[in-house]
N, C-alpha and C positions, 0 to 999 in steps of 0.2 A: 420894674427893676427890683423890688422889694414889698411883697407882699406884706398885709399887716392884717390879722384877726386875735380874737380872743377866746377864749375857751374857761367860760368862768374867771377867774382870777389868774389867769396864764396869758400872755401873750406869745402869740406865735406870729415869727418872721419868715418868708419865703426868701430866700432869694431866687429871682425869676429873670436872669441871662441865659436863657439856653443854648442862645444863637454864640455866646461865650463863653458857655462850659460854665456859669456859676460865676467868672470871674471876679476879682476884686479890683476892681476901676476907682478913680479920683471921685467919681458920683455915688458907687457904693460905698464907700467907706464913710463918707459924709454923709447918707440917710442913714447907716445902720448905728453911728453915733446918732443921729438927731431921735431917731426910734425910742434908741436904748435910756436915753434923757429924757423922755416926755412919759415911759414905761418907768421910771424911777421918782419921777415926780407925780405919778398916779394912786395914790392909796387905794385905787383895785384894783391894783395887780400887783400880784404877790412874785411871779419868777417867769422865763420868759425862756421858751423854745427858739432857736437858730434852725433852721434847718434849708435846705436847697431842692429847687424844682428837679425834675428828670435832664439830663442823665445824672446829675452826680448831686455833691455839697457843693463842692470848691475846687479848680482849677486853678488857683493863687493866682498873682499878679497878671494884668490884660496883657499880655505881651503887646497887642496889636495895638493899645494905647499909647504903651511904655516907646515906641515905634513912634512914636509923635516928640518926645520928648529929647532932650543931651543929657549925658549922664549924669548932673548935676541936678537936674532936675526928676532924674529917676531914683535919687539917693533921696530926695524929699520925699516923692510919694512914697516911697518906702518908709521912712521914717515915720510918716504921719499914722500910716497904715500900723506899725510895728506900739506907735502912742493910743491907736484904736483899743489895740487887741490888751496890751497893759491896762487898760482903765478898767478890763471887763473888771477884772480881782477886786477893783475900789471901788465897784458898785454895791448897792447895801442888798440889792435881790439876785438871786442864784441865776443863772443864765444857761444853758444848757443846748448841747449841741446835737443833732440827729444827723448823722450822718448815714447816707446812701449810696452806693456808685462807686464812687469816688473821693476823695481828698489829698490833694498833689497840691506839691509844694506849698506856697504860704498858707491852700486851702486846708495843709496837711496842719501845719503851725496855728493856723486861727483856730480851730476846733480844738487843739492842743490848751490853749490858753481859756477857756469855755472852761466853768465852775463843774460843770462834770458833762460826758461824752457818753456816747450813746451810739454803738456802731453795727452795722447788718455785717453778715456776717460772712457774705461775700466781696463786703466792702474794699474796693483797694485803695491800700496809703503807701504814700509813695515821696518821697522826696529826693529830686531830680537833681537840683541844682548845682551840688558839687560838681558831678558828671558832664554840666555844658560850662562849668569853667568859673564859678564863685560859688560865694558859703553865702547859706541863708539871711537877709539884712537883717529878721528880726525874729520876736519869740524863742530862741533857743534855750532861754533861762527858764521857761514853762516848760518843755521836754526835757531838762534836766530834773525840775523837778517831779515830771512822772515817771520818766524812766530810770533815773540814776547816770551822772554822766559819762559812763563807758557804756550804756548802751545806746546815750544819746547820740554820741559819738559815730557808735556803729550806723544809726539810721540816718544820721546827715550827711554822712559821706556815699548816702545812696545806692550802696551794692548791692540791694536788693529790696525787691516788692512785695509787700503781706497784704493778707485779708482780714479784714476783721477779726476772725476767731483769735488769730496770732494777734492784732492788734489788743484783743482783751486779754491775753494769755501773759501779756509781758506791761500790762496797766498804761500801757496807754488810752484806752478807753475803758470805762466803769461798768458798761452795762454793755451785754452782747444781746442782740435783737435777730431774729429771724429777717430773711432779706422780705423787702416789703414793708415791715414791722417798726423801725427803728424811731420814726416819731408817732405813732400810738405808745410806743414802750417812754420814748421823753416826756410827751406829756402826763401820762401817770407819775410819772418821777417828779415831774414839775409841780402837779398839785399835790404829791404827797408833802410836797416842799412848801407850798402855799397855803397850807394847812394848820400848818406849825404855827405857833406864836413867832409875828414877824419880827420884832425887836431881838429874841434870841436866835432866831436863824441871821440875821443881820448881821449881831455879837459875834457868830459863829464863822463868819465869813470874813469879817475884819479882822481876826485873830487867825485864820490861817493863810491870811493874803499875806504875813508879813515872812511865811516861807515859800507858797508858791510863787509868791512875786518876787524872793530874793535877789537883789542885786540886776531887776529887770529891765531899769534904763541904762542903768551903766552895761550890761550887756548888748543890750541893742545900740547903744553908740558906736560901743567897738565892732560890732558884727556890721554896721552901716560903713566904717571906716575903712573896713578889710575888703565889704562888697565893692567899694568904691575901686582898691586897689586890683582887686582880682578884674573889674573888668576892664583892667588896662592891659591885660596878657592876650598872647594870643591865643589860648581856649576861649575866651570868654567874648571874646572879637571877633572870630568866627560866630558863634551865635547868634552875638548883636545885630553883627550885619546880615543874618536872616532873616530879621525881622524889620531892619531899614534903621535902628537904632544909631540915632547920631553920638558918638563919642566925643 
């Protein structure tokens, strides 16, 4: 489910659902906290690769799990998921995302929230969820802070699909990598990172968490509240019940 190697003073994360598209399930999210905590309590390793097996990064939330669950209980995994991706900012080593393929919906937001991003350049990002009938439960205060929130705006309400190059063209991703390329280009970036004096890369990171991470629980509360709301309509109800989704 989750790969784990090293590369010098870099850790690198797999995620290996293929059979899920990458997905983010109740078991993912709880190794890629328990990873990310045992990589911060390591003094070798200095910053740590994200990245996703073939086909993609991230397909966001399992549907076919969420399918198991009543919507109270899908407002939780959300939640929890949404408390994952916030902490990355309060980590003291950089974390960093390689994205390939794909990145849809939360798989779009969690690489959003990643200390910096790394995208091929065929890469498609995509954020669906308006379009079947609720707003994003979480991370939108990290896309506001990369894009600015008129154009965060524009991408969450999903009327359109970009590739990578446009994704780095409008700073949603930091670094534009040849397709194929995109974690050979993160791990350079990662040990240009772990290279550094680790106490001031640290500094450096606590002191800009207090604007990328601006206002990022209270944000995800109210976006959990609204998602809660929107899938009592009937856009959102049609959906659910594609997937067997008990409300």
């Amino acid at each position: 489910m989750l790969d784990s190697r090293n590369e010098g003073q870099v850790a690198i994360l797999t995620i290996d659902r293929p059979q899920r598209r990458n997905a983010l399930s109740e078991d993912l999210v709880g190794e890629l906290k328990r990873c990310l905590h045992e990589i911060e309590a390591n003094p070798a390793l200095r910053a740590t690769v994200i990245t996703g097996c073939t086909p993609g990064f991230c397909a966001g939330s399992d549907l076919k799990e969420l399918a198991t669950m009543n919507l109270r209980g899908m407002c939780d995994h959300e939640a929890d998921t949404g408390q994952f991706c916030r902490s990355i900012s309060q980590m003291r080593k950089p974390v960093i995302a390689a994205v390939e393929g794909f990145a849809l919906g939360g798989g779009f937001v969690f690489a959003a929230t990643c200390d910096i991003v790394v995208t091929s350049a065929s890469c498609r990002w995509h954020l669906p969820e308006v379009k079947i009938g609720w707003i994003p439960p979480w991370g939108l205060e990290a896309l506001v802070a990369r894009l600015g929130p008129v154009a965060a705006r524009r991408f969450v309400w999903g009327g359109e699909e970009i590739i990578g190059t446009e994704a780095y063209r409008v700073g949603l991703a930091d670094y534009l990598a040849g397709d194929g390329t995109a974690l050979d280009m993160a791990i350079t970036v990662a040990q240009r990172l772990a290279a550094l004096p680790d106490v001031a890369v640290a500094s450096t990171k606590a002191y800009f968490a207090l604007h990328a991470g601006r206002d990022g629980e209270i944000g995800d509360m109210n976006a959990n509240r609204m998602f809660e709301e929107n899938c009592k309509h009937p856009a959102a109800k049609a959906t659910l019940m594609k997937f067997g989704v008990r409300s």
